[in-house]
VOSEKOL-68039 format. One record per residue (C-alpha): x negated, y negated, z. Coordinates in steps of 0.5 Angstrom, whole numbers, padded with zeros to 4 digits, always signed. Example, Ala and Ser with C-alpha at 12.3 -4.5 7.8 and 13.67 -1.06 7.14 Angstrom:
% residues 2
-0025+0009+0016;-0027+0002+0014;
***
This chain:
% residues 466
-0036+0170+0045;-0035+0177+0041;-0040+0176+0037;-0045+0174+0042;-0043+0180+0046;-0043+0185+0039;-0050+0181+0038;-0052+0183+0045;-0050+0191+0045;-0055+0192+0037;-0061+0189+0041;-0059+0194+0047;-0059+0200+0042;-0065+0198+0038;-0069+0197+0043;-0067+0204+0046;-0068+0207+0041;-0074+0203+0038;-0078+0202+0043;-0078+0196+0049;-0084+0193+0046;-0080+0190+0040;-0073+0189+0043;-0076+0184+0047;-0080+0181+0041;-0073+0181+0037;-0069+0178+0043;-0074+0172+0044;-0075+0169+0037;-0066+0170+0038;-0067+0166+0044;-0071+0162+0040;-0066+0160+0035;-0059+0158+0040;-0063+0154+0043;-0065+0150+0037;-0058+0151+0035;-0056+0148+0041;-0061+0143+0042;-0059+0140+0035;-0051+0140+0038;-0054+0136+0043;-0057+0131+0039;-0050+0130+0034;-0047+0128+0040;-0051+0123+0042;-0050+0120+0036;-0043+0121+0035;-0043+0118+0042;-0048+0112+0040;-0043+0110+0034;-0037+0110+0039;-0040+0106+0044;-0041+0102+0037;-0035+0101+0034;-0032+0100+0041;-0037+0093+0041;-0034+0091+0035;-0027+0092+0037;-0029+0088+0044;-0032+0082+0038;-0026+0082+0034;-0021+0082+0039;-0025+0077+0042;-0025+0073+0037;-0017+0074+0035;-0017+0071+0042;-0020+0065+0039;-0017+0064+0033;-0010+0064+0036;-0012+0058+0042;-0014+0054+0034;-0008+0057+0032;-0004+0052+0038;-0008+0047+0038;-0008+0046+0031;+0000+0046+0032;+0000+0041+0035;-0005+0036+0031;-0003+0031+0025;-0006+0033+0020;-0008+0027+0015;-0009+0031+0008;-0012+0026+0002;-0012+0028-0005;-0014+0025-0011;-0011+0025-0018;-0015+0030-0021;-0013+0035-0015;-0005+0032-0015;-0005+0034-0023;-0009+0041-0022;-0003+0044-0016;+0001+0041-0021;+0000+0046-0027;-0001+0052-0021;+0007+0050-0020;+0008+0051-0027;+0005+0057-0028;+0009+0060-0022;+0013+0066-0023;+0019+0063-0021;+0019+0058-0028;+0018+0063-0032;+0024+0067-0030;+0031+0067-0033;+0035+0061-0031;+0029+0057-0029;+0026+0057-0037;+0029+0051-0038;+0025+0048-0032;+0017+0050-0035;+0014+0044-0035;+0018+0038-0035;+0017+0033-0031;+0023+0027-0030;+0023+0021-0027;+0028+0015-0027;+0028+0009-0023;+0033+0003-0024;+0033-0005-0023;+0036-0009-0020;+0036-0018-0022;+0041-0023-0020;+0038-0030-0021;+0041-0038-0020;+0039-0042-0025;+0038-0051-0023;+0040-0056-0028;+0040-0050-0034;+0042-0053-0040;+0045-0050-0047;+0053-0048-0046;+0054-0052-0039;+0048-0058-0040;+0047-0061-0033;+0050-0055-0029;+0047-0049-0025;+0049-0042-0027;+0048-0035-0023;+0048-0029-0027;+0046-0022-0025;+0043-0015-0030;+0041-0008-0029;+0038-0003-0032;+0037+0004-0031;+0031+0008-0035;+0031+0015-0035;+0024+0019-0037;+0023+0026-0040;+0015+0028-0041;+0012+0035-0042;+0004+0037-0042;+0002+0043-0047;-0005+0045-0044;-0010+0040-0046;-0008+0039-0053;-0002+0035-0053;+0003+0030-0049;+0011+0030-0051;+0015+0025-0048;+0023+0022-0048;+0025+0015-0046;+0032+0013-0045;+0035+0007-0043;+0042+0003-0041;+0044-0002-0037;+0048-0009-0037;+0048-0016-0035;+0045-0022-0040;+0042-0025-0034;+0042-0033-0034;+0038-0033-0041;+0044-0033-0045;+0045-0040-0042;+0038-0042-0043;+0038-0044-0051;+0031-0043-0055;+0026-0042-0050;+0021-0039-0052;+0019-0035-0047;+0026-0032-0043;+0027-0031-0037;+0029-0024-0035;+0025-0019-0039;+0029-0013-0036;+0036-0015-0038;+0039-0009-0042;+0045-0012-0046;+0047-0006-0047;+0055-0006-0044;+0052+0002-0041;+0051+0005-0047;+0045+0009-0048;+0040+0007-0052;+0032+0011-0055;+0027+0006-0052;+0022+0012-0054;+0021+0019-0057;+0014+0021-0059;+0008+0027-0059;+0002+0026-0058;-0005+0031-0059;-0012+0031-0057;-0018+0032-0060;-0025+0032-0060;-0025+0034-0053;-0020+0028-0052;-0024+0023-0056;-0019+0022-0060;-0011+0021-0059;-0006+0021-0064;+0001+0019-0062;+0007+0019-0068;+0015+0018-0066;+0019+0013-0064;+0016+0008-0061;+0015+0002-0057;+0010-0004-0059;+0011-0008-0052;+0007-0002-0050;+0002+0001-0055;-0001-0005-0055;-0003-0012-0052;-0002-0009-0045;-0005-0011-0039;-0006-0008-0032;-0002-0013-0028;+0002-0017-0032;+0006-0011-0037;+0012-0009-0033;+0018-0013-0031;+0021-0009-0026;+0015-0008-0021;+0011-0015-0023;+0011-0021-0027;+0019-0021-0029;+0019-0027-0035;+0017-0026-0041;+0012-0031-0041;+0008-0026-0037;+0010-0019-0040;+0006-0020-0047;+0004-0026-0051;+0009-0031-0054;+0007-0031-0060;+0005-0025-0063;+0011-0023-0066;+0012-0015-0065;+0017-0012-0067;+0021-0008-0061;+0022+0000-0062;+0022+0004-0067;+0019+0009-0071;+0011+0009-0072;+0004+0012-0070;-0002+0010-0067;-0010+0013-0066;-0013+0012-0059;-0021+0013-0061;-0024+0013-0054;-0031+0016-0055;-0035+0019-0049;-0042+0016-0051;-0039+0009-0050;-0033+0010-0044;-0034+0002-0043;-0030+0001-0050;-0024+0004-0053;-0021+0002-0060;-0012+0002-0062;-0010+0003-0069;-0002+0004-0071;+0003+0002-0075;+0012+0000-0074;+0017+0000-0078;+0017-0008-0078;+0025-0009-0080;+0027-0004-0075;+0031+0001-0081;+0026+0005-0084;+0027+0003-0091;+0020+0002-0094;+0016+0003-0088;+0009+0001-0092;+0012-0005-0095;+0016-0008-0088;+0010-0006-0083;+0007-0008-0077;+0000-0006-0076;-0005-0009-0070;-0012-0006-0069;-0014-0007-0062;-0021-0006-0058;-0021-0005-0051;-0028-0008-0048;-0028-0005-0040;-0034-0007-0037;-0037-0006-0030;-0038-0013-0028;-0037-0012-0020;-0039-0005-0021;-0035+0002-0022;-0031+0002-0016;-0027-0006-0020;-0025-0005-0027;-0024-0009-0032;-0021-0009-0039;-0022-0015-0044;-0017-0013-0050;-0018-0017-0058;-0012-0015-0062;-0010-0018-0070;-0003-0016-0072;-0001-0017-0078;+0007-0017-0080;+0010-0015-0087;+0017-0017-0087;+0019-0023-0091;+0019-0030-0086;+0022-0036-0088;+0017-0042-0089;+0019-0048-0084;+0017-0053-0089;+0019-0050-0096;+0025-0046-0094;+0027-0043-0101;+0020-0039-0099;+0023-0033-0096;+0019-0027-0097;+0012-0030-0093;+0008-0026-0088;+0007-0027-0081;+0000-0025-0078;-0005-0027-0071;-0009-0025-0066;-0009-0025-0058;-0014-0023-0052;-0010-0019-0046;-0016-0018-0040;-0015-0017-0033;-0021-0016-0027;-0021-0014-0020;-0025-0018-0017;-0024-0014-0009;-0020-0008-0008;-0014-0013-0006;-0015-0019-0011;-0014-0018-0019;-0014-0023-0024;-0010-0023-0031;-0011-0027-0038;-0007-0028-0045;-0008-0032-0051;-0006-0032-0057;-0004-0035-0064;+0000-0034-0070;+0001-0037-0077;+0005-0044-0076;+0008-0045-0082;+0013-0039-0081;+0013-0040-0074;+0016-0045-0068;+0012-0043-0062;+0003-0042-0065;-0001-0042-0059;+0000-0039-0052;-0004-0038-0046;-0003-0036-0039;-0006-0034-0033;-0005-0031-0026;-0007-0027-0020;-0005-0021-0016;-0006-0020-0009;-0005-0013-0005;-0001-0013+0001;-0008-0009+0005;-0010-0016+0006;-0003-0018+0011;-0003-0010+0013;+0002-0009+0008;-0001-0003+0004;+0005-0003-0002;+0007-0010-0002;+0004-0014-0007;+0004-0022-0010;+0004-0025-0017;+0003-0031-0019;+0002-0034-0025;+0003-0040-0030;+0002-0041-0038;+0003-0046-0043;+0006-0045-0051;+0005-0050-0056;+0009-0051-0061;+0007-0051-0069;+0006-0058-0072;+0011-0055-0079;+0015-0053-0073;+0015-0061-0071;+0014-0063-0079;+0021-0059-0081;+0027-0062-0078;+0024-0069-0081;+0023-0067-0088;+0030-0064-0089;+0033-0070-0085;+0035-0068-0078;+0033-0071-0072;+0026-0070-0071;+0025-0065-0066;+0019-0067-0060;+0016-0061-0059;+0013-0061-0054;+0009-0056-0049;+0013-0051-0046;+0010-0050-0038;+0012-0043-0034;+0011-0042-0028;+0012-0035-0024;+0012-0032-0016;+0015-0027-0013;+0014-0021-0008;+0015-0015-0007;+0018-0012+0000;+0017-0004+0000;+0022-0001+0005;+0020+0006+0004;+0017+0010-0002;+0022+0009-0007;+0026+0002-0006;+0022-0004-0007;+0026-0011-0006;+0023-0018-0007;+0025-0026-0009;+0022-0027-0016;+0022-0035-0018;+0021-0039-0024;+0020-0046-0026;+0020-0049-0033;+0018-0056-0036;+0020-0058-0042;+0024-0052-0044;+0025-0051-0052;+0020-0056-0053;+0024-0061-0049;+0028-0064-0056;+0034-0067-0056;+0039-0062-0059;+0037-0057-0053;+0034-0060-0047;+0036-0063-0040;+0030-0063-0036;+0026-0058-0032;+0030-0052-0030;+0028-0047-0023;+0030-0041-0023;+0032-0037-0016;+0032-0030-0016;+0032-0023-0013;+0029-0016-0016;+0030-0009-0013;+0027-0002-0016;+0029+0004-0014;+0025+0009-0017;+0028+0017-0016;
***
């Protein structure tokens, strides 16, 4: 106001002094500028008063939408959620657990990345008309197992694993005198004391084309596998059924094998290893186990029913008796065997063995055996499962041949038959119970010096997995 005042009064004076002509013409062009002045204030507002009104429409919006997400908020409190996921999704959270802050920090390194289980088997079996010991008599003997397991995932290049295992019990095959299939599989004799089942490193390459495995192995596991008939404790429970009868594998120890599973031909993968056949590491090459497998798994009934067709050769170095020249003592063993398993619906698998090895050091040369798998979604039961399965081994002809010619009472030889069926209860995610039954005819070859007659074994199971 000051300085319009000062403004008006130099105009005045000017225009007293200068003439009224020019007053006038200087005082029009000034009112010309505050009027522009005041017209561009006037349009500034207008649009600061346009953005206003804007970004109160957008508060209106956000604050109407806020309004909405909280009534989703309340319902979807109030809904069941069914979250499914898949195993390549399980092991990709998976790994974001392991790289959390918290398993890197002091007091939880010991935690990176290992992953633990451990589960435990219960058997308690009565055997009818068992022979052996107590001829004629029935025998009731339970066992348990407990296996605790450590493995460990670097990246995607290697794989580390720790097996360890104890239990007690015999089971009824102490009673049971030469089959040549056991009954109870899962029995660990051990009287409690913890034992290495396996300890091994594996490592990838060729984009994981190719695998190498070297450690203390298992060779029940490394090859003649099966997808339903290769685990006592949740499946088939006699030996019978667990891995062919009649190739000669060695049990636990130290070892290596390569997985070839080329990415142009997924329908085939090839097994190649060795074990320290006499089990004391002493001249590992010249005492081997070695077998070479092919994995054939063809879509017969398309991508959504697998299958896997197993041919496997063994060869065993370790020194063997000959059954008809016992001053032979240094003779090898070797066979061969198929392990093949198909679903043939989501809910129905079937399995296959056969398999031979060399008579002449052998007593029992050819087995074969045969069963099926039935998934409780066909009685609204998704976690329980059926087995059924029956199978035959053949004694050799020396087997047969060699009691006569050194004398003794000739031993008949005749086929062993098994038979096996058992149910698995779930009562919950953890505990499976359920009774497993067996029948054999002929045990031992039906021979005097060890048979009755037919024994049927009665029998539950129980696994609990932690």
């Amino acid at each position: 106001m000051k300085l319009f005042y000062g403004f008006f009064c130099l105009i005045l004076w000017i225009s007293i002094f200068a003439g009224p002509g020019w007053a006038n013409e200087l005082a029009a062009q000034s009112l010309d500028q505050i009027v522009q002045r005041f017209d561009r204030l006037e349009k500034m507002v207008l649009d600061q008063k346009a953005v206003i009104e804007d970004q109160n429409q957008m508060i209106a919006n956000q604050e109407a939408r806020l309004a909405e997400l909280q009534a989703d908020i309340e319902e979807i409190r109030g809904r069941k959620i069914d979250i499914k996921i898949d195993d390549d999704q399980m092991k990709q959270l998976a790994a974001q657990v392991y790289e959390h802050p918290l398993v890197e920090r002091e007091n939880y390194e010991w935690l990176g990345g290992l992953k633990f289980g451990a589960g435990a088997t219960f058997v308690g079996q009565h055997a009818y008309n068992i022979h052996g010991a107590k001829r004629g008599e029935d025998e009731t003997d339970a066992s348990y197992s407990i296996d605790l397991e450590v493995e460990k995932e670097f990246d995607d290049w290697g794989y580390a694993f720790l097996h360890l295992e104890t239990g007690d019990g015999a089971g009824v095959d102490r009673n049971l005198a030469d089959v040549f299939a056991s009954i109870n599989r899962d029995a660990d004799d051990s009287g409690n004391l913890i034992t290495l089942t396996e300890v091994y490193y594996e490592h990838y390459l060729l984009d994981h084309q190719l695998t190498l495995t070297g450690g203390y192995l298992d060779s029940t596991i490394i090859m003649d596998q099966n997808e339903i008939a290769h685990d006592e404790a949740s499946q088939f429970l006699s030996l019978m059924f667990r891995n062919s009868v009649v190739t000669e594998l060695p049990g636990n120890h130290l070892g290596f094998r390569g997985i070839y599973a080329p990415e142009w031909a997924p329908w085939i993968e090839v097994t190649s290893g060795m074990i320290d056949g006499d089990l004391d590491g002493n001249d590992f090459f010249d005492t081997a186990f070695s077998f070479a497998q092919i994995n054939l798994k063809p879509d017969f009934w398309g991508e959504d029913l697998p299958g896997n067709y197993r041919f496997y050769f063994w060869h065993n170095d370790t020194n063997h008796t000959n059954l008809m020249e016992t001053d032979r003592v240094w003779d090898e063993n070797h066979g061969w065997g198929v392990s093949a398993d198909q679903c043939i619906t989501d809910t129905v698998t079937l399995f296959s063995r056969f398999g031979w090895q060399d008579e002449t050091v052998s007593n029992a040369e050819i087995a074969w055996s045969f069963g099926i798998q039935l998934d409780g979604q066909l009685w609204n039961r998704t976690d329980d499962r059926i087995g059924i399965a029956f199978g035959q081994v053949f004694p050799g002809g020396d087997y047969h041949l060699a009691t006569t010619k050194i004398g003794q009472e000739t031993r008949l030889a005749d086929t062993e038959h098994h038979l096996e069926l058992y149910y698995n209860y779930a009562l919950n995610d953890h505990l499976i119970i359920g009774p497993d039954l067996q029948v054999i005819w002929n045990p031992a070859g039906n021979d005097p010096e060890f048979a009755s007659s037919n024994v049927v074994i009665a029998g539950l199971r129980g696994q609990v997995d932690f």
